[in-house]
C-alpha positions as CSV (number, residue, x, y, z in Angstrom):
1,X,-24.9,61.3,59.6
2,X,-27.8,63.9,58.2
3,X,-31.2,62.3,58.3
4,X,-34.2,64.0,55.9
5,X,-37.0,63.1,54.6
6,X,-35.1,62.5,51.7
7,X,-32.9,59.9,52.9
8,X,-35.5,58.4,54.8
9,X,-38.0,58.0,51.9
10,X,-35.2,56.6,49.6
11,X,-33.2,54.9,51.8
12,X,-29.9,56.9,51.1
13,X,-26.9,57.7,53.6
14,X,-26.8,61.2,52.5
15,X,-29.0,63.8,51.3
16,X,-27.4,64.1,48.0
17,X,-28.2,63.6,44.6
18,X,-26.4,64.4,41.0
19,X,-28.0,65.8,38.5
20,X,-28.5,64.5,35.5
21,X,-26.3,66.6,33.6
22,X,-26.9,65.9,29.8
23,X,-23.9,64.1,28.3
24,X,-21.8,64.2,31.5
25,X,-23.9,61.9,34.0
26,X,-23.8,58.8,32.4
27,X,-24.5,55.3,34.0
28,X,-21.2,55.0,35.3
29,X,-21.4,57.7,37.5
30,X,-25.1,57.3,38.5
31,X,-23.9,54.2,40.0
32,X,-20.8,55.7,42.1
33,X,-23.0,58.2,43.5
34,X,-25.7,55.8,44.3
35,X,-22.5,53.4,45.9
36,X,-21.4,56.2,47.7
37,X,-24.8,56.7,49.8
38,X,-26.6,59.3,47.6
39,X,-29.0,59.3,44.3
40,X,-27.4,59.2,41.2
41,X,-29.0,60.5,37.9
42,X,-28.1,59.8,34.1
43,X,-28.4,62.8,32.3
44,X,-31.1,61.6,29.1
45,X,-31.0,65.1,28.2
46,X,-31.8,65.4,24.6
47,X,-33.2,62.2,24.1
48,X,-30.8,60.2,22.4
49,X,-32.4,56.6,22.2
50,X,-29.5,54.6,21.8
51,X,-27.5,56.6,24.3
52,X,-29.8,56.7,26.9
53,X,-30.1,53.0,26.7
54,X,-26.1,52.0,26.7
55,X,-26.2,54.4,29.7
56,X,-28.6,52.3,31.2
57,X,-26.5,49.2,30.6
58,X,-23.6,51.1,31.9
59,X,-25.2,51.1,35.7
60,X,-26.0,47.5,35.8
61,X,-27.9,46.7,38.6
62,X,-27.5,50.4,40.9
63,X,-30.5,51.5,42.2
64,X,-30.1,54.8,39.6
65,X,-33.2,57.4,38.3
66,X,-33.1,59.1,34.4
67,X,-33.6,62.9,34.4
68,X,-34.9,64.6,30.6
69,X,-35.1,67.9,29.1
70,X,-38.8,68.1,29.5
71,X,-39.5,70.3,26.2
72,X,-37.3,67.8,24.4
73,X,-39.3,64.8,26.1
74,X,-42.2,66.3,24.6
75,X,-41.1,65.5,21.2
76,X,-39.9,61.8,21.9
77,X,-43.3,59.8,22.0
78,X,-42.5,56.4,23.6
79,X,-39.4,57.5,25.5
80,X,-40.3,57.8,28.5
81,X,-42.6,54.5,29.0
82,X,-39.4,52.5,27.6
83,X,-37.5,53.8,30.7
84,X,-40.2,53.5,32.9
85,X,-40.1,49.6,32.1
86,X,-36.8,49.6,33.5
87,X,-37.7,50.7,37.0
88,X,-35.6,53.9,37.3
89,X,-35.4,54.8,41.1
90,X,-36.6,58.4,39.8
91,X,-37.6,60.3,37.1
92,X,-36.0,64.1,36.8
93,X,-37.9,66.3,34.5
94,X,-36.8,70.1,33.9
95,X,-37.0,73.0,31.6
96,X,-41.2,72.5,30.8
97,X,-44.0,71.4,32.2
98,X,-44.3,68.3,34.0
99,X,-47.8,67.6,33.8
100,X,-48.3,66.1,30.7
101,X,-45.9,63.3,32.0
102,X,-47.0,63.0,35.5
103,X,-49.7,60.2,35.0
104,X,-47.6,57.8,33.3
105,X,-44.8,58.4,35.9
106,X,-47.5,58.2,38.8
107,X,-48.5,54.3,37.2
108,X,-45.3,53.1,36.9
109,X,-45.3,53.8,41.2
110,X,-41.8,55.6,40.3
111,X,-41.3,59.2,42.5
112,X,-41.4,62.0,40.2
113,X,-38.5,64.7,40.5
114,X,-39.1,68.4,39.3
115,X,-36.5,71.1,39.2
116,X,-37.9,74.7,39.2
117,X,-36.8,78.3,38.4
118,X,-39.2,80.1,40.1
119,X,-42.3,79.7,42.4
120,X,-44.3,79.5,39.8
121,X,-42.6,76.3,38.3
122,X,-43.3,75.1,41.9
123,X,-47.1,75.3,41.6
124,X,-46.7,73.1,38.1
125,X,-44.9,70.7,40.0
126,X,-47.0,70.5,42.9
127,X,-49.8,69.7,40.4
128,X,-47.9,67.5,38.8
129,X,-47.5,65.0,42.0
130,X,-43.8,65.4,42.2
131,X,-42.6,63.7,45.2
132,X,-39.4,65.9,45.2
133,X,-39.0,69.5,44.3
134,X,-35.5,70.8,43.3
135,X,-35.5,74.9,43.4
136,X,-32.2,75.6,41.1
137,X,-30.5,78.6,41.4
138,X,-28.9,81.0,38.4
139,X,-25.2,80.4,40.3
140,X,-26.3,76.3,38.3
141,X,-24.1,75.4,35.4
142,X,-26.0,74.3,32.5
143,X,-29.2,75.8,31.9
144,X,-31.1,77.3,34.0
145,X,-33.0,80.6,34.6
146,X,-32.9,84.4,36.8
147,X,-33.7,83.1,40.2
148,X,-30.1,83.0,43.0
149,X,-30.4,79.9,45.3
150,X,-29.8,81.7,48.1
151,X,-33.8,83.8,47.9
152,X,-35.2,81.0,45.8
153,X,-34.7,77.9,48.0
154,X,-36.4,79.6,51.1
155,X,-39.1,81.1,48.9
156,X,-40.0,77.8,47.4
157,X,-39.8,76.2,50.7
158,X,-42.3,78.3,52.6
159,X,-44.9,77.5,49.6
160,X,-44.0,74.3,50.2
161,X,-45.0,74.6,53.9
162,X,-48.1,75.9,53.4
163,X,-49.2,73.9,49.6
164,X,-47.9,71.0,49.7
165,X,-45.9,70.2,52.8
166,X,-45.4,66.2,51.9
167,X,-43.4,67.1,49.3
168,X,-39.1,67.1,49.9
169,X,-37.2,70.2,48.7
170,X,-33.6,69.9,47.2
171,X,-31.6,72.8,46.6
172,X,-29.2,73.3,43.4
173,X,-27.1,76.1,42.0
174,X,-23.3,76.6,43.3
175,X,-23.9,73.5,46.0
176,X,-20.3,71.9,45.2
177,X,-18.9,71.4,48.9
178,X,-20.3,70.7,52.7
179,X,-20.7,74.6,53.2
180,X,-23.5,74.5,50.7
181,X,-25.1,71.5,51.8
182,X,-25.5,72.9,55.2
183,X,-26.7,76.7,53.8
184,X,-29.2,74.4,51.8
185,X,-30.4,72.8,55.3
186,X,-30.5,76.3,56.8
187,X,-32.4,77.4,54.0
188,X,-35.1,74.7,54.4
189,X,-34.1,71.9,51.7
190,X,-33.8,68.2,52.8
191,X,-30.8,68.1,50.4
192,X,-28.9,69.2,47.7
193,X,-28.4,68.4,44.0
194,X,-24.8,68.7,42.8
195,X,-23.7,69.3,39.3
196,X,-20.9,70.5,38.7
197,X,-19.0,68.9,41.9
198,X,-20.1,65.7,40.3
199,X,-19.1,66.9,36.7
200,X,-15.6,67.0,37.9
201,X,-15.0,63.9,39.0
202,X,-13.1,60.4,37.5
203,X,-16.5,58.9,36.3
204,X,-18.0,61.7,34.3
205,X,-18.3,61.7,30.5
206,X,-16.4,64.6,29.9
207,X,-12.9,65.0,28.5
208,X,-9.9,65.5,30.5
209,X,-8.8,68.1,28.8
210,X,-11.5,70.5,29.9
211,X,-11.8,69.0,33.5
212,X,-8.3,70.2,34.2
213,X,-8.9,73.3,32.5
214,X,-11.9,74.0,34.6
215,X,-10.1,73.2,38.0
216,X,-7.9,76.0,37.2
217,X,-10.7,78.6,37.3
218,X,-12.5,80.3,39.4
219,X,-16.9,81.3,39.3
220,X,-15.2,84.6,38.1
221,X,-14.3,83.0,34.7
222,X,-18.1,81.8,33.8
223,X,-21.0,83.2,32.8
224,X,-24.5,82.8,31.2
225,X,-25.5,83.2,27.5
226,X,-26.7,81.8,24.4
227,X,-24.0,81.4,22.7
228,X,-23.4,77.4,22.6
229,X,-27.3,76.2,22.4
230,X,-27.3,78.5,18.8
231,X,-23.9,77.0,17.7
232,X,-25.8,73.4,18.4
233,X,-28.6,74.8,16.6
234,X,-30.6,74.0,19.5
235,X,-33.7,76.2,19.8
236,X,-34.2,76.4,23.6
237,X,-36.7,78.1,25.3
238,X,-36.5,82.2,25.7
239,X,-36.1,82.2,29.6
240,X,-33.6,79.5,29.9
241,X,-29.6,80.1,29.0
242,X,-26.6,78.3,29.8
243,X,-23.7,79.0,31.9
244,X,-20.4,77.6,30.8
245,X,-16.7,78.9,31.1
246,X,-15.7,81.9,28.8
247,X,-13.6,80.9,26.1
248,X,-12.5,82.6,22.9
249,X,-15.3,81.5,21.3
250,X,-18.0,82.4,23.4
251,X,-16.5,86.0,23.8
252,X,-16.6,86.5,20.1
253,X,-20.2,85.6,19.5
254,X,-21.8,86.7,23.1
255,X,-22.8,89.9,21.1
256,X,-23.7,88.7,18.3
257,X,-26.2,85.5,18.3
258,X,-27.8,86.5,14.7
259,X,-24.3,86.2,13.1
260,X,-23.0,83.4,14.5
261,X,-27.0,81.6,13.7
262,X,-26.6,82.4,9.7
263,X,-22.6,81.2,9.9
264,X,-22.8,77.5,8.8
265,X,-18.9,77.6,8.7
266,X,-18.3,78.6,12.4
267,X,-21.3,75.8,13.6
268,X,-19.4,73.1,12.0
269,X,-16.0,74.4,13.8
270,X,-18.3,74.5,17.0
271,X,-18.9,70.6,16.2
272,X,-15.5,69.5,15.7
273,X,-14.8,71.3,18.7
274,X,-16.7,69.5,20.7
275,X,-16.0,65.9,19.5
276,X,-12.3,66.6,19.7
277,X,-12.2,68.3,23.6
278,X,-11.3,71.6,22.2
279,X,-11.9,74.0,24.9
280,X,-10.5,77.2,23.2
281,X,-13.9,76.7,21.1
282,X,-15.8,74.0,23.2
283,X,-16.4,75.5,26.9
284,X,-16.6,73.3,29.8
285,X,-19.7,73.2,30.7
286,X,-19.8,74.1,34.8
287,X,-21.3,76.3,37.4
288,X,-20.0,79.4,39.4
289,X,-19.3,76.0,42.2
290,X,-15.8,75.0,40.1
291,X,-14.6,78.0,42.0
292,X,-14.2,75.5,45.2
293,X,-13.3,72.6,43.7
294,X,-9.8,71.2,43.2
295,X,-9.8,67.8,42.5
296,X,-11.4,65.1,40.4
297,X,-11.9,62.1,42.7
298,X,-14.3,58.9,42.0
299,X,-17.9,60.4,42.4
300,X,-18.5,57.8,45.2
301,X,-16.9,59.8,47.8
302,X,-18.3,63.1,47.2
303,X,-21.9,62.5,48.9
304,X,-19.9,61.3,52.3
305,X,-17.4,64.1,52.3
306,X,-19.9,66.8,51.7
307,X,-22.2,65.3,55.0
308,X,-18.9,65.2,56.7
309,X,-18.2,68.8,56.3
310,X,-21.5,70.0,56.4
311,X,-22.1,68.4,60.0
312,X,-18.4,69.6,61.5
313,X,-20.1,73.2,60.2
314,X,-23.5,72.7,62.3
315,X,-21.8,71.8,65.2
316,X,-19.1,74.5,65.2
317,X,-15.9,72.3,63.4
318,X,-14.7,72.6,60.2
319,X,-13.1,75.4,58.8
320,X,-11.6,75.3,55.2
C-alpha cells in the first residue's frame, strides 16, 4: 500500500485518480475507479447540460468529482453551482483560469483540483485555493501544452515546497502503468492522474472500434496538432493542442488548418466520423502512454495494479 497526502486527505487506497477525459469518463467509470480505491472524474468537458447530468445519474451513489474545460465553463453561467448542489467529491478545472470559479467552489466546502502546463499556471492555482495541483505533461493525450512531465512535475513541486506547501501535487502525462506512478513519487507528486490507461478500459465511453485500434499502437504513432479541434469548429485557445493517433485524416490536413476551416464538406465528414467510430477519419483520442498498454480491463482494477507495480519497483521487484 502507498500512503500520501492524497490518500490520506481523501480517504482513498491508492494515489490515483482519472481524469476527466471529455466524452470518455463518464459516470460509469468515475464509479469503477472510485470502487477500485482511487478518485474517479467525469469528464463535463464542454458543458453539455443534459449530458453532464445523465452522467451524474450514471454513478449513483460513488463518491465521484466533475472536471470542466475552464474556458468553456466560463461561458456556461449556472453550471457549475448546479453541480456543486450535488456534492461532487471534487471539482477539476483546466485549460484557463481558475480564479474566477474558486469562491463558489471554496463555499460549497468541495476541494478544488487544478491541472497546469507550466509554473505559471501553478501560481494561478495556488491563488485560486486549489487543494490539489495536477502538473500535466506534453507526453498527455488530449489537450494539453509544451511542458514534458518528466522537468515539469519536479519544477512545479519545488514551488510548491517553498509557496504553498499544503497543497498535494499529482502528476499526468504518459502515467499509464506502476513505472510511472513510482517516477511520479520520485519526482515529488503524491500521485498520479491517468488518462489514457483509464480511456482504454471496459467502462469508457468510447467505441470499440478505436480502443482496439489504439492497443495496436505504439506513442510512435501519435502526435499533437490542431487538426480535430478546427474540424469540431472548436476555437481553443492558441497554446493548447491536442494529441491523438495519426490517421489519414489528420495527415492530410496537419499542414493545412486554413483549408480544412473554410471546407464545410470535409467538417461534416469529420462529424459523421465521429458518431459512427470511424477511425480512418475520427482518431482515438490517447496519449504517448497507449504505447504500454495492452488490454482493456474494468477500470476498477487499474488503481490496485498500478500501486502493486509501483511498490515491487521501490523495493527492488518487478520487472516487466
Amino acid at each position: 500500500m502507498i500512503s500520501t497526502r492524497l490518500t490520506d486527505r481523501f480517504g482513498l487506497d491508492h494515489p490515483v485518480v482519472s481524469a476527466p477525459m471529455a466524452r470518455a469518463g463518464g459516470g460509469r467509470l468515475a464509479a469503477a475507479v472510485t470502487a477500485g480505491g482511487g478518485l474517479g472524474l467525469i469528464g463535463g468537458g464542454y458543458c453539455d447540460r443534459d449530458w453532464i447530468r445523465a452522467e451524474l445519474d450514471a454513478a449513483g451513489n460513488a463518491a465521484v468529482g466533475m472536471g470542466f474545460i475552464t474556458w468553456k465553463l466560463d461561458q456556461a453561467p449556472g453550471l457549475l453551482e448546479e453541480v456543486l448542489e450535488r456534492r461532487p467529491r471534487a471539482v477539476f478545472l483546466s485549460f484557463g483560469d481558475p480564479v474566477p470559479h474558486a469562491a463558489a467552489i471554496a463555499g460549497a466546502g468541495v476541494p478544488l483540483f487544478a491541472q497546469v502546463q507550466s509554473v505559471e499556471d501553478a501560481r494561478r492555482a495556488v491563488a485560486a485555493g486549489a487543494a490539489v495541483i495536477v502538473a500535466q505533461g506534453t507526453e498527455a493525450g488530449g489537450h494539453g501544452a509544451k511542458r514534458a512531465t518528466l522537468t515539469l512535475v519536479p519544477e512545479v513541486a519545488d514551488y510548491l515546497a517553498a509557496a504553498a506547501p499544503d497543497t498535494i501535487l499529482l502528476a499526468a502525462g504518459g502515467i499509464a502503468d506502476g513505472r510511472g506512478l513510482a517516477a511520479a513519487l520520485m519526482l515529488g507528486a503524491e500521485g498520479v492522474l491517468c488518462g489514457t490507461r483509464f480511456w482504454a478500459t471496459a467502462e469508457s465511453l468510447v467505441p470499440e472500434a478505436q480502443k482496439r485500434a489504439a492497443l495496436e499502437a505504439d506513442g510512435d504513432a501519435t502526435l499533437r496538432g490542431s487538426v480535430i479541434d478546427v474540424a469540431r469548429g472548436i476555437d481553443w485557445p492558441a497554446r493548447f493542442d491536442l494529441r491523438t493517433m495519426r490517421n489519414p485524416f489528420i495527415d492530410r490536413w496537419q499542414g493545412d488548418l486554413p483549408g480544412l476551416a473554410g471546407n464545410a464538406a470535409e467538417k461534416a465528414a469529420f462529424a459523421r466520423a465521429a458518431d459512427a467510430g470511424d477511425i480512418d477519419t475520427a482518431p482515438a483520442i490517447v496519449g504517448e502512454g497507449i504505447g504500454v498498454i495492452r488490454d482493456l480491463p474494468g477500470a476498477a482494477e487499474i488503481p490496485a495494479r498500478l500501486v502493486a507495480e509501483a511498490e515491487a519497483l521501490l523495493t527492488g521487484g518487478w520487472r516487466r
